[in-house]
TORKOL-4160 file (C-alpha; in steps of 0.2 Angstrom, whole numbers, padded with zeros to 4 digits, m for minus):
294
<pt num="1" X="0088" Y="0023" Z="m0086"/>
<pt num="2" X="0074" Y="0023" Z="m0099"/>
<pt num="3" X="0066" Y="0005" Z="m0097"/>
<pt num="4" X="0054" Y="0003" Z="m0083"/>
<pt num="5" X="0040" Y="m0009" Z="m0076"/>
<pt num="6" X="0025" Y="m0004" Z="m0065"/>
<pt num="7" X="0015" Y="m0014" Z="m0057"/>
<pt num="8" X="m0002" Y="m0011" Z="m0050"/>
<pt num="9" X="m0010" Y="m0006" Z="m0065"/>
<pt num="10" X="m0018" Y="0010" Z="m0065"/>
<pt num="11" X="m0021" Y="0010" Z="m0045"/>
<pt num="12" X="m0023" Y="0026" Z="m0033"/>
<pt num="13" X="m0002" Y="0023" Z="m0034"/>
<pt num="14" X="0003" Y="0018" Z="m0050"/>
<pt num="15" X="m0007" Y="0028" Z="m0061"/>
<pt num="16" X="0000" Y="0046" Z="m0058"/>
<pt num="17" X="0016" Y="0036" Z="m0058"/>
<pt num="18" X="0014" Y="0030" Z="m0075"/>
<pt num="19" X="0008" Y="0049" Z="m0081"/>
<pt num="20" X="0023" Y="0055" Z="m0073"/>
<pt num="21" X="0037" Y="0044" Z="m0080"/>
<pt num="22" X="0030" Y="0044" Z="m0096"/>
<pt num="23" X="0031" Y="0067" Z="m0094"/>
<pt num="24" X="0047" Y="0062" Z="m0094"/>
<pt num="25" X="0052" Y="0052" Z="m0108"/>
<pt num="26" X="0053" Y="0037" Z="m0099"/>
<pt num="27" X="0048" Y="0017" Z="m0109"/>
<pt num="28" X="0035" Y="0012" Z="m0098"/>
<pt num="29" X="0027" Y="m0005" Z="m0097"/>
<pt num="30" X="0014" Y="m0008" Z="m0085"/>
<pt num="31" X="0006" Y="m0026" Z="m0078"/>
<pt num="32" X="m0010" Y="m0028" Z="m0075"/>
<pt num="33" X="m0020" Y="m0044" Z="m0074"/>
<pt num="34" X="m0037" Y="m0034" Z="m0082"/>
<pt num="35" X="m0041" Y="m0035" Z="m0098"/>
<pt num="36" X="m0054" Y="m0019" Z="m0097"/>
<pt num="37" X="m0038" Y="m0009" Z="m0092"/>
<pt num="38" X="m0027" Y="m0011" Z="m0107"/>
<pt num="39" X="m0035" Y="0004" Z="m0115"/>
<pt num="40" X="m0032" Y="0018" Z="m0102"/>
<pt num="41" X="m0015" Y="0010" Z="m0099"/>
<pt num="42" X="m0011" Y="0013" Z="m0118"/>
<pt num="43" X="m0021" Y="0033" Z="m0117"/>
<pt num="44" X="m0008" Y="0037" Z="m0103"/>
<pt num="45" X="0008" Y="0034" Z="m0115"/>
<pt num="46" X="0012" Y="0015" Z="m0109"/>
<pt num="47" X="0014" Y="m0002" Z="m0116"/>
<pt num="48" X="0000" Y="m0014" Z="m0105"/>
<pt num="49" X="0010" Y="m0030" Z="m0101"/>
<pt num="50" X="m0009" Y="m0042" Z="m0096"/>
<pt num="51" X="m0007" Y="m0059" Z="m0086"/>
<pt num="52" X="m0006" Y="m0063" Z="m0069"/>
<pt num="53" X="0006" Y="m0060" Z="m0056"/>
<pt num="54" X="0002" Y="m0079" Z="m0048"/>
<pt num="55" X="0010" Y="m0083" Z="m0066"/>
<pt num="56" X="0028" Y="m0085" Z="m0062"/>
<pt num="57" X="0032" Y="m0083" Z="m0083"/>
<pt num="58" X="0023" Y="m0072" Z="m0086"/>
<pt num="59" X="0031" Y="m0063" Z="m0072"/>
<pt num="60" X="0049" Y="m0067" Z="m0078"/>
<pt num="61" X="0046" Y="m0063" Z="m0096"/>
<pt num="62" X="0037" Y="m0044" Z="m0093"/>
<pt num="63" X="0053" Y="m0040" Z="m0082"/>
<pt num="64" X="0065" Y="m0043" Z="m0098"/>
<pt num="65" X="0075" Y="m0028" Z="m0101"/>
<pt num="66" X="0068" Y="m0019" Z="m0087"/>
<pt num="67" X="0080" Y="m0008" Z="m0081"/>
<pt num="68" X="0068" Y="m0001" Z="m0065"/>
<pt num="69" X="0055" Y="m0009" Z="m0057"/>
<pt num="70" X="0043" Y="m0004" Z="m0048"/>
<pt num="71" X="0034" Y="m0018" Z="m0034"/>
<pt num="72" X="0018" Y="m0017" Z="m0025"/>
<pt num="73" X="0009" Y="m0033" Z="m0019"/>
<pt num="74" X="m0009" Y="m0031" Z="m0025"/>
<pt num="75" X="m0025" Y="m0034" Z="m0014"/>
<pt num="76" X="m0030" Y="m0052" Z="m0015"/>
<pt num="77" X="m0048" Y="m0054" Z="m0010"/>
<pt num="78" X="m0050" Y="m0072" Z="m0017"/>
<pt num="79" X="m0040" Y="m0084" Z="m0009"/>
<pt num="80" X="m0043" Y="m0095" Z="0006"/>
<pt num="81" X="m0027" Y="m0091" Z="0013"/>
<pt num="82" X="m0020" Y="m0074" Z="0010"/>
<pt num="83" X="m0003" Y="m0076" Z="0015"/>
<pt num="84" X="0000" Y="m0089" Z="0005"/>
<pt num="85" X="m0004" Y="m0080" Z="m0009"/>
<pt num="86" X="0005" Y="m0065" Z="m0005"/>
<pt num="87" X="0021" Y="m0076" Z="m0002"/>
<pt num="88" X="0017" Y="m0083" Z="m0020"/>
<pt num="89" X="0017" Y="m0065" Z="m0027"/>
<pt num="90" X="0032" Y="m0061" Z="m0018"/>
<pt num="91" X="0043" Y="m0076" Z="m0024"/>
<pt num="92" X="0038" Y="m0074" Z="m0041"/>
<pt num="93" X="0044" Y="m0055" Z="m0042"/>
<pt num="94" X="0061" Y="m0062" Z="m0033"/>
<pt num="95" X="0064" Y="m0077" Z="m0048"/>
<pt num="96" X="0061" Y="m0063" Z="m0061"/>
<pt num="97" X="0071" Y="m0050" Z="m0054"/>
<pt num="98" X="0084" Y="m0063" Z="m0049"/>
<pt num="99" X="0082" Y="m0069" Z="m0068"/>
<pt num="100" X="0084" Y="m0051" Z="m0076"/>
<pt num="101" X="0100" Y="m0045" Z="m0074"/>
<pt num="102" X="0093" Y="m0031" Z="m0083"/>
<pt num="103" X="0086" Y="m0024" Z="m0068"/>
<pt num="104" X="0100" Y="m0011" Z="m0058"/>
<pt num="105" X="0086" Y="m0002" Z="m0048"/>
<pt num="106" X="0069" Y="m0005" Z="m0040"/>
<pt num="107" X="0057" Y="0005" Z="m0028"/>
<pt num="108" X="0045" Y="m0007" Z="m0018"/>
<pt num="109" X="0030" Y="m0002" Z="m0009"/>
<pt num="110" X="0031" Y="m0010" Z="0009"/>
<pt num="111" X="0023" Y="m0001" Z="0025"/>
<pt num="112" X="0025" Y="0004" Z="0039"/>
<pt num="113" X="0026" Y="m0012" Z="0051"/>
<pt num="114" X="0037" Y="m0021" Z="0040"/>
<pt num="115" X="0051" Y="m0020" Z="0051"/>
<pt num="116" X="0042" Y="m0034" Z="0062"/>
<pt num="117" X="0042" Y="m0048" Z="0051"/>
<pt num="118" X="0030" Y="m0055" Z="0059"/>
<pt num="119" X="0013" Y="m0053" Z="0068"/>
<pt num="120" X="0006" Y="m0037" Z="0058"/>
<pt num="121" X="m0005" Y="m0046" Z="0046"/>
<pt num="122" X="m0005" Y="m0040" Z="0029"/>
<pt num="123" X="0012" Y="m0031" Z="0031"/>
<pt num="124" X="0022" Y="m0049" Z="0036"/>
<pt num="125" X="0022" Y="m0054" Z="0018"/>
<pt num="126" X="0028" Y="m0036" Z="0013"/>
<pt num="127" X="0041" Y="m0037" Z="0025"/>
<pt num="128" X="0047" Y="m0054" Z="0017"/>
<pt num="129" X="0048" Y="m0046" Z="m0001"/>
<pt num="130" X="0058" Y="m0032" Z="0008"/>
<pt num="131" X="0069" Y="m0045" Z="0015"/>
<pt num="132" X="0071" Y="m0055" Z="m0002"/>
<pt num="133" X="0074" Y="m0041" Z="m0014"/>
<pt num="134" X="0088" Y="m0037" Z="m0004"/>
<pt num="135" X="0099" Y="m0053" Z="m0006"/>
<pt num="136" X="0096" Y="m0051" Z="m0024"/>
<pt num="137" X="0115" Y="m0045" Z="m0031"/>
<pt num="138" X="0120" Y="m0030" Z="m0041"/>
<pt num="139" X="0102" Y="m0020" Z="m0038"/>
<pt num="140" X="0099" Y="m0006" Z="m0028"/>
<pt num="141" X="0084" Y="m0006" Z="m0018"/>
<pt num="142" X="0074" Y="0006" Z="m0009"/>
<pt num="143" X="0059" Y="0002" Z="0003"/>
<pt num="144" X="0044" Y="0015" Z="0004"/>
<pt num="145" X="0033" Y="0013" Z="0020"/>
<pt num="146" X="0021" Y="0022" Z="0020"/>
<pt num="147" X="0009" Y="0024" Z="0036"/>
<pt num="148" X="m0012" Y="0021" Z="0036"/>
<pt num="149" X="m0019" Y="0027" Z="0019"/>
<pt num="150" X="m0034" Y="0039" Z="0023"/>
<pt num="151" X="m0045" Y="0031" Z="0009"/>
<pt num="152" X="m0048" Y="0014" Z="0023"/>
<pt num="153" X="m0060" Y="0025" Z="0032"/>
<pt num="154" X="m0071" Y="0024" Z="0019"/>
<pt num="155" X="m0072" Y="0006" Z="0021"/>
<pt num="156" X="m0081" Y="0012" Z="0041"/>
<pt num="157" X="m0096" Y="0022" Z="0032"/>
<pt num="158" X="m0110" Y="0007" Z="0034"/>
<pt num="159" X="m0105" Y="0006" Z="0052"/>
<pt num="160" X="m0105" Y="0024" Z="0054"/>
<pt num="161" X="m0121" Y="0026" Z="0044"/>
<pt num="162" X="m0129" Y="0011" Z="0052"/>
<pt num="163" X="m0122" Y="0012" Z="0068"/>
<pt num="164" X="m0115" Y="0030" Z="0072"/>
<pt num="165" X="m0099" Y="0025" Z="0076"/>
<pt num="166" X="m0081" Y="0023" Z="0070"/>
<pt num="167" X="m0067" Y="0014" Z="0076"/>
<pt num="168" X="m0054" Y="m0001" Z="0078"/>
<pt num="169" X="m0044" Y="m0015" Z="0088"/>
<pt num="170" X="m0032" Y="0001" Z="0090"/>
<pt num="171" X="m0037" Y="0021" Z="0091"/>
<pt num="172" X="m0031" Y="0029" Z="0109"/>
<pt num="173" X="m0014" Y="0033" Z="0103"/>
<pt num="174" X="m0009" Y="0040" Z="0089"/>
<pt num="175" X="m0010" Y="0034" Z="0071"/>
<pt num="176" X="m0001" Y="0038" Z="0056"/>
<pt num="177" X="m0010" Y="0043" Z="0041"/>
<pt num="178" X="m0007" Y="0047" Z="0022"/>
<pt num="179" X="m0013" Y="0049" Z="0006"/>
<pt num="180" X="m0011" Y="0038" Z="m0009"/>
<pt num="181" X="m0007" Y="0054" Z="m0019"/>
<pt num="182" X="0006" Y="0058" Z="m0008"/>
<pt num="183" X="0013" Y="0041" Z="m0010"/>
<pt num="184" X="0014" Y="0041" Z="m0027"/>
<pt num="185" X="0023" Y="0059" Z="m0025"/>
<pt num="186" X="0038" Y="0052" Z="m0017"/>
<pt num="187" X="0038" Y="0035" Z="m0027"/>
<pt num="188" X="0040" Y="0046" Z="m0043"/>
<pt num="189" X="0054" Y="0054" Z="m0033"/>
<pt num="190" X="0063" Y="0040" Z="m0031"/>
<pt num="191" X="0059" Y="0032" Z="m0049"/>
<pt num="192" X="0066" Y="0048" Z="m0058"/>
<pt num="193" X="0081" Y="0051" Z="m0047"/>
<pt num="194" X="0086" Y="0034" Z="m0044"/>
<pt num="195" X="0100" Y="0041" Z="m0031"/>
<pt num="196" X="0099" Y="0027" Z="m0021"/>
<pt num="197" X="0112" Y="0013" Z="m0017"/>
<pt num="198" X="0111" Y="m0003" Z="m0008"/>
<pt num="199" X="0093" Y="m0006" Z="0003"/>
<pt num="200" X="0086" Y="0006" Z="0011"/>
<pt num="201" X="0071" Y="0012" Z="0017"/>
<pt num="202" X="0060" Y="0028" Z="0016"/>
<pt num="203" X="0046" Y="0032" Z="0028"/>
<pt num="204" X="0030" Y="0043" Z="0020"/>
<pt num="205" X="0019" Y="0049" Z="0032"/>
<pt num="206" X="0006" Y="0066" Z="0032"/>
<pt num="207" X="m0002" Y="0068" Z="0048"/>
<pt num="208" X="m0005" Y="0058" Z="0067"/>
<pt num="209" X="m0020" Y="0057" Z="0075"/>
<pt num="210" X="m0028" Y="0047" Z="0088"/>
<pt num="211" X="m0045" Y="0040" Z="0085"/>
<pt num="212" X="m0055" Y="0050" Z="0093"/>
<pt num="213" X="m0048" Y="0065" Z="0083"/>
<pt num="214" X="m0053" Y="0056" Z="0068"/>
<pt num="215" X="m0070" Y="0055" Z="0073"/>
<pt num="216" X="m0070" Y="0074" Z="0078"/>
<pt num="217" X="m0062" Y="0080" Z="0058"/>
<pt num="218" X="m0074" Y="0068" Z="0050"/>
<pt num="219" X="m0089" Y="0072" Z="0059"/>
<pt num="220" X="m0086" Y="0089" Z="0057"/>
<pt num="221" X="m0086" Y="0087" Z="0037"/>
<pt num="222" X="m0101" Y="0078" Z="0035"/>
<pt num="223" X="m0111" Y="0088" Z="0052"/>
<pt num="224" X="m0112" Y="0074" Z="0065"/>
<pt num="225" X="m0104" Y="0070" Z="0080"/>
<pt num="226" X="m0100" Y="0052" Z="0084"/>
<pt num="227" X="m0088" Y="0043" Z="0093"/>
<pt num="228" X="m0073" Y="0032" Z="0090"/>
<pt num="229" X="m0076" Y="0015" Z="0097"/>
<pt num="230" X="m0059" Y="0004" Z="0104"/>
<pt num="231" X="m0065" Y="m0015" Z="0101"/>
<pt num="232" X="m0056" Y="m0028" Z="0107"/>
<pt num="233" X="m0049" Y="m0041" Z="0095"/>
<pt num="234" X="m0062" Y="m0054" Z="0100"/>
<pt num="235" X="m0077" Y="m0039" Z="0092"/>
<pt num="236" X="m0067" Y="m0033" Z="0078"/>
<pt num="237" X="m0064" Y="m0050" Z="0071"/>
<pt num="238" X="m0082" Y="m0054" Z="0072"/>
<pt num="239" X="m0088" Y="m0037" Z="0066"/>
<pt num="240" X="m0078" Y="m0039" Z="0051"/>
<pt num="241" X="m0084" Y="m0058" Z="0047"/>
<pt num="242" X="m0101" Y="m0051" Z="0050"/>
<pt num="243" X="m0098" Y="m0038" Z="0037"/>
<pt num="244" X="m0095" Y="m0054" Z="0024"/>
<pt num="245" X="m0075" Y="m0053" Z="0026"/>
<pt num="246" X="m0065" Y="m0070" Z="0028"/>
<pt num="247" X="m0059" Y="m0078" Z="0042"/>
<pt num="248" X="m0041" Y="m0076" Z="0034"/>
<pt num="249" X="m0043" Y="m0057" Z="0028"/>
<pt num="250" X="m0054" Y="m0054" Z="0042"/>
<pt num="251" X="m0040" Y="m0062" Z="0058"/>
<pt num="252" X="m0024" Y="m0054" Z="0048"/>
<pt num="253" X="m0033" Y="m0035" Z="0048"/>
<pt num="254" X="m0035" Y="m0039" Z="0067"/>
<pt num="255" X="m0017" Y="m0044" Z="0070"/>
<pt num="256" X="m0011" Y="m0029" Z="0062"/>
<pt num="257" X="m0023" Y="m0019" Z="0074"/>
<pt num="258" X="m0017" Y="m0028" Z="0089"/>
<pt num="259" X="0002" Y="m0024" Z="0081"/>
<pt num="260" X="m0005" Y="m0005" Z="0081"/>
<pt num="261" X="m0011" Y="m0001" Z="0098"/>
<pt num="262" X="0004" Y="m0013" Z="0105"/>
<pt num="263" X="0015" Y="0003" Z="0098"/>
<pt num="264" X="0026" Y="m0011" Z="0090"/>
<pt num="265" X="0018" Y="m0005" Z="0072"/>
<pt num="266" X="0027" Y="0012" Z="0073"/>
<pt num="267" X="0042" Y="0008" Z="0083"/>
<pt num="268" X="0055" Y="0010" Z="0069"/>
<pt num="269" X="0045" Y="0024" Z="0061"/>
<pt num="270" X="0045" Y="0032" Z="0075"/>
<pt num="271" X="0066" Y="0031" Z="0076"/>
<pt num="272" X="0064" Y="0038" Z="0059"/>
<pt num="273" X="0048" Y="0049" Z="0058"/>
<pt num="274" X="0049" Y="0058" Z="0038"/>
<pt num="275" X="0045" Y="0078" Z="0037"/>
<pt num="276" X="0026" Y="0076" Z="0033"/>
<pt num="277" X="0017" Y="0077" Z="0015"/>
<pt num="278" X="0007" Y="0089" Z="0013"/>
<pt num="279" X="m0011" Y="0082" Z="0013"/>
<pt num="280" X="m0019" Y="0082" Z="0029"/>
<pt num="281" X="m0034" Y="0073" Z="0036"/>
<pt num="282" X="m0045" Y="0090" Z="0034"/>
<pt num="283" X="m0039" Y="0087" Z="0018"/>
<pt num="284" X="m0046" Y="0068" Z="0016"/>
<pt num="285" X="m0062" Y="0075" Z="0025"/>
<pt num="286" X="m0069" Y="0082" Z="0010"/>
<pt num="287" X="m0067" Y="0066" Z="0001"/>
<pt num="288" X="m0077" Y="0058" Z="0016"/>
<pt num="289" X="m0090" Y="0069" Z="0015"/>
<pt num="290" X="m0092" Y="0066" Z="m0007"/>
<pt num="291" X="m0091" Y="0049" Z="0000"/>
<pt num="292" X="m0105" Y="0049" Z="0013"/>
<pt num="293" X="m0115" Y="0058" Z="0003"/>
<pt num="294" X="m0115" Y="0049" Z="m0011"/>
């Protein structure tokens, strides 16, 4: 398989992806719905493919000839209802694929969660791409859920600065934790081998830890000791309005926190807990400590 199309631009994700395929001799075309990123696509060896993924042609037409794909549904920060438009991503990668009989293999990025279907959030609309991709005939599917990315903690660092605290609707048992980098690891994996028949799934995680051993590593890194703080929902969603995010952003990141400290969030994971990557959380810390520093 030489032909491929990455999607997510040059994220934390794609980006060593793209470096890697194209190592190794691979075609790779890349959308992304920047303009400003067509020049770093084309330095790292790939051909930039620029429209919209809410574009259902343009959709279709960058997946001609694709032999692998590669999925990811993007942040969407401007949209009233962020469901919605997820769902409007996710149909139009299932028409094109369904369209491009090209396509014999594809690696999505789903989560953790996305066995639930429903009530997680975010992750209910990654778990319907999950679900649609594999009715799709003739291709060979495999699911990556990875667990909580560390780099989210960075979005805590007004609180912590303002407030001295950390914490979530979630935090007294353990949570599951990886790093972009190692996620991209295994989704190269899985792009160059392409051993993979039917659907199925891949779990990537690299450490657990409860919320109060999150404040512990992280305060240790930057010198301060603080604790992690369990909000109930009714808190968490006001906080996070209060912090300028939207009622629909803000109640979905609730609901998957409620899914979290309900245990339901890792219950399949848990029935299929990966060997750990390799970067750690005392690995994350120094990014945390460039981070509160800067």
């Amino acid at each position: 398989m030489k032909e491929y199309v990455i999607t997510g631009s040059v994220g934390h994700i794609s980006k060593p992806v793209i470096k890697g395929l194209v190592k190794e001799g691979k075609n790779v075309n890349v959308i992304t719905s920047s303009t400003d990123k067509v020049k770093e696509i084309e330095s790292l060896g790939a051909k930039a493919l620029t429209g919209s993924l809410f574009d259902a042609a343009f959709v279709t037409k960058a997946f001609e000839g694709a032999e692998v794909v590669y999925t990811m549904v993007p942040p969407i920060w401007q949209t009233s209802d962020w469901k919605a438009s997820q769902l409007e991503i996710v149909q139009n990668y299932v028409n094109a694929l369904a369209a491009n009989k090209t396509v014999k293999y594809i690696v999505n990025l789903s989560s953790v969660g996305a066995h639930l279907g429903s009530g997680t959030g975010p992750i209910d609309a990654v778990s319907a791409l999950e679900k649609e991709l594999n009715k799709l005939s003739g291709v060979h599917v495999k699911h990556l859920r990875p667990t909580f990315f560390y780099y989210n903690f960075l979005s805590q660092l007004p609180m912590l600065k303002h407030g001295g605290i950390m914490g979530g609707n979630y935090g007294d048992q353990k949570i599951a934790l990886v790093d972009p980098k190692d996620i991209a690891e295994a989704t190269l994996e899985e792009l160059l081998k392409l051993n993979f028949n039917g659907n199925s799934v891949r779990y990537i995680s690299g450490d657990e830890r409860t919320g109060n051993e999150i404040a512990e590593v992280l305060g240790n890194a930057i010198g301060k000791k603080f604790p992690w703080v369990v909000f109930t929902d009714e808190q968490l969603l006001k906080g996070l309005q209060d912090g300028g995010l939207s009622l629909t952003h803000a109640s979905a990141f609730v609901e998957m926190g409620a899914a979290q400290r309900s245990g339901k969030l890792l219950e399949d994971y848990q029935k299929h807990k990966p060997a750990f990557s390799k970067t750690k959380l005392e690995d994350f810390a120094k990014e945390f400590k460039a981070a509160y520093g800067a």
